[in-house]
C-alpha positions as CSV (number, residue, x, y, z in Angstrom):
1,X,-25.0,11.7,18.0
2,X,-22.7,14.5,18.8
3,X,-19.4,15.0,17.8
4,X,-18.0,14.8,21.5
5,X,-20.3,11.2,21.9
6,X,-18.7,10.1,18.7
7,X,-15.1,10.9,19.6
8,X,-15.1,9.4,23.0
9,X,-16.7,6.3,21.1
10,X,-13.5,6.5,18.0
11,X,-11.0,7.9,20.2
12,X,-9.6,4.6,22.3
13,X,-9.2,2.9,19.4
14,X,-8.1,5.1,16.7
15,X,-4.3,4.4,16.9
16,X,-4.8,0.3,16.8
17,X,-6.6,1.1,13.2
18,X,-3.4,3.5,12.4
19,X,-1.1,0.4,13.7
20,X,-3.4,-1.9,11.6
21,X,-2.9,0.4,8.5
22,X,0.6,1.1,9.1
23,X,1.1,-3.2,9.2
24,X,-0.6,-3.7,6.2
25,X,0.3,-0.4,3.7
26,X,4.0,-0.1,5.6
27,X,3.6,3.6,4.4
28,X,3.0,6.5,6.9
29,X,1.2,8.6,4.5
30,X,-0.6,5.8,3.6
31,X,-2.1,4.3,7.2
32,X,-2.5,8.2,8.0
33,X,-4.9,8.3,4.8
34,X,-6.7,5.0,5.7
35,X,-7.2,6.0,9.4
36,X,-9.0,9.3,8.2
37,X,-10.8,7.3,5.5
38,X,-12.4,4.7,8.1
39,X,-12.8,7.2,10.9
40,X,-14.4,9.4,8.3
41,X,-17.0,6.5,7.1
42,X,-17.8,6.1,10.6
43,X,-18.8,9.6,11.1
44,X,-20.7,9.6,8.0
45,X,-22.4,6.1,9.3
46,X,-22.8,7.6,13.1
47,X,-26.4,7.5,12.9
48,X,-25.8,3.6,13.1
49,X,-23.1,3.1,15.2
50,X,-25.3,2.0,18.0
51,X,-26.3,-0.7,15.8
52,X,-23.1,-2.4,15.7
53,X,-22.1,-4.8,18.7
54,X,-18.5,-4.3,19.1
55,X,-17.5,-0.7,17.0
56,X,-14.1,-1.7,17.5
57,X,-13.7,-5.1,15.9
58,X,-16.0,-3.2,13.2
59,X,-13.9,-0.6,12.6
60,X,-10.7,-2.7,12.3
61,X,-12.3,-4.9,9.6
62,X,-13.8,-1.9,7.8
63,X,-9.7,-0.9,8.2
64,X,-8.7,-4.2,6.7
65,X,-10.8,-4.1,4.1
66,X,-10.0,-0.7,3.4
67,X,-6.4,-1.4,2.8
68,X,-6.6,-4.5,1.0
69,X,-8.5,-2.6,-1.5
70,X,-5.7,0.0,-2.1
71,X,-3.2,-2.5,-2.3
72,X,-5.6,-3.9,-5.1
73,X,-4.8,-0.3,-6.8
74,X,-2.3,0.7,-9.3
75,X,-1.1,3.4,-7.3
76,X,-0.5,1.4,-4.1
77,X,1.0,-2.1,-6.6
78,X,3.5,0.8,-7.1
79,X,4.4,1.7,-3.9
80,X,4.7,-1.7,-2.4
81,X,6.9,-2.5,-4.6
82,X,9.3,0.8,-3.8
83,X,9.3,-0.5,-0.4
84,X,9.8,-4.7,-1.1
85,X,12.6,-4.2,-3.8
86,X,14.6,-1.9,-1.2
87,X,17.1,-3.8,0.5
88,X,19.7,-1.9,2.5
89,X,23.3,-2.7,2.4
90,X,24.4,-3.7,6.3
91,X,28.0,-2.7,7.0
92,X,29.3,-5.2,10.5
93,X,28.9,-2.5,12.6
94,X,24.7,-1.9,11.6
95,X,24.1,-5.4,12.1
96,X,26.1,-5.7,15.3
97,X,23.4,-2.6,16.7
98,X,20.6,-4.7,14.8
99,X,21.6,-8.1,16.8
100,X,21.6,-6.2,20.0
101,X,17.8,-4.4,19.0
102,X,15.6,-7.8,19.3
103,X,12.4,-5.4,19.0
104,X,13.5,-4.0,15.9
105,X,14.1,-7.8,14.4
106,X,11.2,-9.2,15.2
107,X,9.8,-6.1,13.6
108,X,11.6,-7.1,10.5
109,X,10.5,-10.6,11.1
110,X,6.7,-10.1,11.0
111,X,7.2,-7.7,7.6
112,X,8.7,-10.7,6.3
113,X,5.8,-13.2,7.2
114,X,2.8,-14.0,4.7
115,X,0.3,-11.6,5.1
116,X,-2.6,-13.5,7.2
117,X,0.1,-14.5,9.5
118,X,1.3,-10.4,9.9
119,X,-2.3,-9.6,10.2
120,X,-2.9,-12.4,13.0
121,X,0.2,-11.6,14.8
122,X,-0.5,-7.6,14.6
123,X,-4.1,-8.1,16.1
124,X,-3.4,-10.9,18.9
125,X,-0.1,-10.3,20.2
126,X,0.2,-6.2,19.5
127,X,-3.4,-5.3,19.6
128,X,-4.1,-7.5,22.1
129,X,-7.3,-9.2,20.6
130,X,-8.8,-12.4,21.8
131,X,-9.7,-15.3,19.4
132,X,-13.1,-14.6,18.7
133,X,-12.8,-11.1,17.6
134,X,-10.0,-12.1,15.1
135,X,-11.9,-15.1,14.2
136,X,-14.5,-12.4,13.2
137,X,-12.5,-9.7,11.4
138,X,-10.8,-11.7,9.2
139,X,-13.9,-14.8,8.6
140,X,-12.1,-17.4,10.1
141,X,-12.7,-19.6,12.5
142,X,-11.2,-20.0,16.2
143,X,-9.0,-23.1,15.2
144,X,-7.4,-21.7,12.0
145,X,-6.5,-18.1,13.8
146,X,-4.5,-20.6,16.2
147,X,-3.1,-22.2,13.9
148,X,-1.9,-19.3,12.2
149,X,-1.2,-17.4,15.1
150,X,1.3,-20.8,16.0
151,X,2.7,-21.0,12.7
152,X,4.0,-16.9,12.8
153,X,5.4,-17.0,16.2
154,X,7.4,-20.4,15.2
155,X,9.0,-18.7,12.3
156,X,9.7,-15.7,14.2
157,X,11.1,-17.7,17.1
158,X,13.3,-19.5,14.9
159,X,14.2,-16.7,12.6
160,X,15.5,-14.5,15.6
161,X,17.7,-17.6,17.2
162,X,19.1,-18.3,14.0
163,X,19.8,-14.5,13.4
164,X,21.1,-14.1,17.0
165,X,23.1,-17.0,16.8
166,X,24.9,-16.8,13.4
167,X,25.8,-13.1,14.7
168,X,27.4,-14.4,18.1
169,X,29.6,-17.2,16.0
């Protein structure tokens, strides 16, 4: 395989494994790293991406998995915790632009979720993955993704009315 059949095969998908990294590792640095490392494995493994049926869905579990295991390390426990213990100080005016910003709450929202229900939420409703392939990446089946998927937009629907409306009292 070339390098020019291998990018036009990476290429379309390569910034839905960033997003995916970005969701899961919340640092920049961090997704930047794991998108290199997976696309990097894949060109390694190119000799056998034919083999695989869907090189997409592959490479976003291989992403997944990817990240989980360097939460899993000391260096990341660290820098997770940076970023969960930092809690910024709104003065009326901030939250007044925040309330009027629903994109950036319900990006605050989904942070705030458990983390199957941010990864199910990040690869249906921003990805814009169907059932099965999610069912796939993360080994569950159709009914449970649902589930999940039902579960995280409640809380986000409820969290942004409850936010919206305590800021209009």
């Amino acid at each position: 395989m070339t390098q020019t059949e291998f990018l036009n095969i990476v290429m379309p998908f390569k910034d839905k494994v960033y997003r995916l990294a970005k969701r899961l590792l919340v640092s920049t640095e961090e997704a930047e790293d794991a998108t290199q490392e997976v696309l990097l494995k894949l060109w390694n493994n190119k000799s056998k991406i034919h083999e695989y049926k869907n090189v997409e869905a592959f490479s976003m579990t291989m992403t997944k998995n990817f990240c989980y295991d360097k939460l899993k390390s000391k260096q990341a426990q660290n820098l997770k915790i940076v970023h969960s213990n930092y809690e910024e100080k709104n003065t009326p005016l901030q939250k007044q632009v925040e309330l009027n910003d629903s994109v950036s709450w319900v990006g605050k929202i989904i942070e705030e979720l458990p983390e199957q229900q941010r990864m199910i939420i990040q690869l249906r409703d921003i990805e814009a993955y169907d059932y099965d392939e999610i069912a796939k990446m993360l080994n569950m089946n159709n009914t449970a993704v649902r589930v999940t998927l039902s579960r995280a937009r409640k809380t986000i629907r409820e969290k942004l009315i409850k936010t919206h409306n305590y800021g209009f009292r």
